[in-house]
C-alpha positions in Angstrom: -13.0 -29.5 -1.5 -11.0 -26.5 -2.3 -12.3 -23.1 -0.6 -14.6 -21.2 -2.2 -13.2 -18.4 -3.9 -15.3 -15.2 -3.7 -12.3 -12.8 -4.6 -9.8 -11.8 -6.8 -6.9 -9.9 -6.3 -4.7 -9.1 -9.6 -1.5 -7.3 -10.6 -2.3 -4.3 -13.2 0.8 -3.4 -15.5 1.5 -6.6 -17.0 -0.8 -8.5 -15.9 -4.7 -6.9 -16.8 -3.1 -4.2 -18.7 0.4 -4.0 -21.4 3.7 -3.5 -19.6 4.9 -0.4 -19.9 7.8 1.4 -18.1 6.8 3.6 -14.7 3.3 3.8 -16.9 2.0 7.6 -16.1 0.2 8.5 -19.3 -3.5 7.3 -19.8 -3.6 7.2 -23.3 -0.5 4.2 -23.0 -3.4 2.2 -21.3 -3.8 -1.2 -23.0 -5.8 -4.4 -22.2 -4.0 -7.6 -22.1 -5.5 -9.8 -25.2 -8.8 -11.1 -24.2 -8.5 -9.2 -20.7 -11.6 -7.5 -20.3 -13.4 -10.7 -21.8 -11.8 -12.5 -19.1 -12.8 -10.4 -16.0 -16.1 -10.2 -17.1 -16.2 -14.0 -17.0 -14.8 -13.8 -13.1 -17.7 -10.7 -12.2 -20.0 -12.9 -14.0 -19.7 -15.9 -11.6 -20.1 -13.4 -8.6 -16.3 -12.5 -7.8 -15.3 -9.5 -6.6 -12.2 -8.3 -8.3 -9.6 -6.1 -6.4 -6.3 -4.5 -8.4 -3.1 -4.6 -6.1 -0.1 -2.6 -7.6 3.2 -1.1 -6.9 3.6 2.4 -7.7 7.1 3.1 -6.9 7.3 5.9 -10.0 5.4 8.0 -7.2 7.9 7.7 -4.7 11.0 7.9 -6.8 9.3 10.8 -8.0 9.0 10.0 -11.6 5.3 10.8 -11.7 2.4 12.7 -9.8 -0.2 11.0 -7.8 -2.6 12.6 -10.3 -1.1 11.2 -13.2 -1.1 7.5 -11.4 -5.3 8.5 -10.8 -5.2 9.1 -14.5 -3.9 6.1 -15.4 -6.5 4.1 -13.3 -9.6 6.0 -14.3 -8.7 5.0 -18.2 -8.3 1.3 -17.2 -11.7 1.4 -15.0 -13.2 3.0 -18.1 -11.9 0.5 -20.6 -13.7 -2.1 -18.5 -16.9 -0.5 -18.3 -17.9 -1.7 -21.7 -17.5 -5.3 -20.6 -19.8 -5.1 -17.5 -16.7 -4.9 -15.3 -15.8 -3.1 -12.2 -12.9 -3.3 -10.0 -14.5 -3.0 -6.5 -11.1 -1.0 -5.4 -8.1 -0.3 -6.8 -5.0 -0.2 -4.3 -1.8 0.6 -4.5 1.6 1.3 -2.8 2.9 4.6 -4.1 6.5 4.3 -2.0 10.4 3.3 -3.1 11.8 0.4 -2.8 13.9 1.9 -0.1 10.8 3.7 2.0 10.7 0.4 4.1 7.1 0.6 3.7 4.4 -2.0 4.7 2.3 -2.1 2.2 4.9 -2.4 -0.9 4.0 -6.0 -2.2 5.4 -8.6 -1.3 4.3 -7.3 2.2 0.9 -7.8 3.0 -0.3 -4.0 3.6 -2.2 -3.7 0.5 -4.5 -6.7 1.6 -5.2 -5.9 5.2 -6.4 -2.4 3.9 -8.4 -4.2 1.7 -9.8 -7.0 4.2 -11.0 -4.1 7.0 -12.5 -2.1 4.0 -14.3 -5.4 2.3 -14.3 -8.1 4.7 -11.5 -11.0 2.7 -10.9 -13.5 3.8 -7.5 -15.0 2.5 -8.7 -18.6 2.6 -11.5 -16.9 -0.3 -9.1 -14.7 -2.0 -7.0 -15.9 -5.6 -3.8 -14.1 -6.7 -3.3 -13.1 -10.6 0.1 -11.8 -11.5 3.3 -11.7 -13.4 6.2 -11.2 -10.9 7.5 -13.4 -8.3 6.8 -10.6 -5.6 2.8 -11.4 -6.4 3.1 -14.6 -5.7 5.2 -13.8 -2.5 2.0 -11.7 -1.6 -0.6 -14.1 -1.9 1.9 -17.0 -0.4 2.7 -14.6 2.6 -1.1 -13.7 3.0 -2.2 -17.4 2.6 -4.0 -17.2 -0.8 -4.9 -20.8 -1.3 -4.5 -20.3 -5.2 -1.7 -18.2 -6.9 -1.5 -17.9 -10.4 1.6 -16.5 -11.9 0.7 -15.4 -15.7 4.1 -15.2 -18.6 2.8 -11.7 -20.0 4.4 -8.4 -19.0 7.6 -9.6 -16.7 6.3 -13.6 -15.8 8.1 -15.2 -18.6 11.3 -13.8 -16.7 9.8 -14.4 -13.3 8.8 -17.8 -14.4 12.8 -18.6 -15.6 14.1 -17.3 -12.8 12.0 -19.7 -10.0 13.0 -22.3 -12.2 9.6 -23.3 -13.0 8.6 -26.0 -15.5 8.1 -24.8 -19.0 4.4 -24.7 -20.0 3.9 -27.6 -22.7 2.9 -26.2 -26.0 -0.3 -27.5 -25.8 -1.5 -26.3 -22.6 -2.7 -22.8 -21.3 -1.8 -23.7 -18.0 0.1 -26.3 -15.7 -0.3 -26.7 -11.9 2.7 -27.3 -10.0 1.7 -29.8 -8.0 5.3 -30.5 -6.5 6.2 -27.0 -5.6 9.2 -25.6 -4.5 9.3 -22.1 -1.7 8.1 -18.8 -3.1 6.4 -20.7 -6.2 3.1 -20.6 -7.9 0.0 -23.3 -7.2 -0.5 -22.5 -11.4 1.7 -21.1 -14.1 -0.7 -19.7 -16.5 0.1 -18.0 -20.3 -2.0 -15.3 -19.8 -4.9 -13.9 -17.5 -7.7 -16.1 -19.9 -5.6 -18.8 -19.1 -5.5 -17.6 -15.8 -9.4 -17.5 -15.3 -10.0 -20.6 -17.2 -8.0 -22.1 -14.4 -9.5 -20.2 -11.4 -13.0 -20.8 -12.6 -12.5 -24.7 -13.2 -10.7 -24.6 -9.5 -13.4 -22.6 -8.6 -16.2 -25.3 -9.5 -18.9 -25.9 -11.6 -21.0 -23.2 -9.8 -19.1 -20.3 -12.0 -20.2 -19.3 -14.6 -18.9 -20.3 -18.1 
């Protein structure tokens, strides 16, 4: 029996929301296709969903803290009209060069998050769309990482040498996996939840 997942940590830019370059301005805000529908699905079945995200425009100085709390209250109001609500958005607002613990692929982001909210990793899914998410949840002990092909995964996905996904499918577990890659290659984050909630069992809701 696999865990039972109870939480839900996800990339933003490219993966809930439309990649867009050191993204400061709220009104470039977009929803993935079918994104909110899909979150709603998760906080339906009782999951609590947490947004992880580099924010190393803030450090490079490229944009103001205020203008990155901008850009997160128009995504948390976006989801509103589909019942959903991020428990806590965090982020790591230093360079690449700052050394910093908390810049992902290091874990800082989800110990903050686990004294805050009692996680547990062997409870807690990882949604994103570059290799340095899946590092996270691989390096925190996610038992399920999903790497989506929107925003940068398509890249990502090439660049791990991971299996094409068949044109028929959504999604494809990698079964026979190779260091630093996904337990699921997914097209998008439906395809993403379809998978966690069906991994998830038939407790979730549909």
């Amino acid at each position: 029996m696999p865990p039972a997942l109870r939480n839900v940590l996800l990339d933003r830019d490219g993966t809930i929301i439309e990649e867009r370059h050191y993204l400061c301005d709220p009104e470039g805000v977009a929803l993935v296709p079918g994104g909110g529908e899909a979150l709603a699905r998760l906080a339906r079945a009782g999951m609590r969903l947490f947004a992880v995200t580099n924010q190393s425009g803030i450090g490079r100085g490229y944009y103001a803290p205020l203008q990155y709390e901008a850009v997160r209250d128009r995504l948390d109001a976006l989801l509103a009209p589909y019942g959903v609500i991020l428990t806590e958005t965090a982020h790591c607002p230093h360079a690449p060069s700052d050394g910093c613990a908390c810049r992902k692929p290091a874990t800082g982001m989800f110990t903050a998050l686990a004294a805050r909210h009692g996680l547990l990793a062997a409870e807690t899914a990882v949604i994103g769309d570059a290799a340095s998410d899946i590092a996270f949840g691989l390096a925190l002990g996610s038992p399920l990482t999903i790497l989506v092909t929107t925003g940068h995964g398509a890249r990502h996905a090439r660049e791990l040498g991971l299996p094409q996904l068949p044109n028929d499918a959504a999604s494809l577990a990698l079964g026979a996996r190779r260091p630093g890659w996904p337990h699921v290659l997914a097209r998008d984050l439906p395809a993403a939840v379809d998978h966690l909630l069906a991994y998830a069992g038939p407790g979730s809701a549909p």
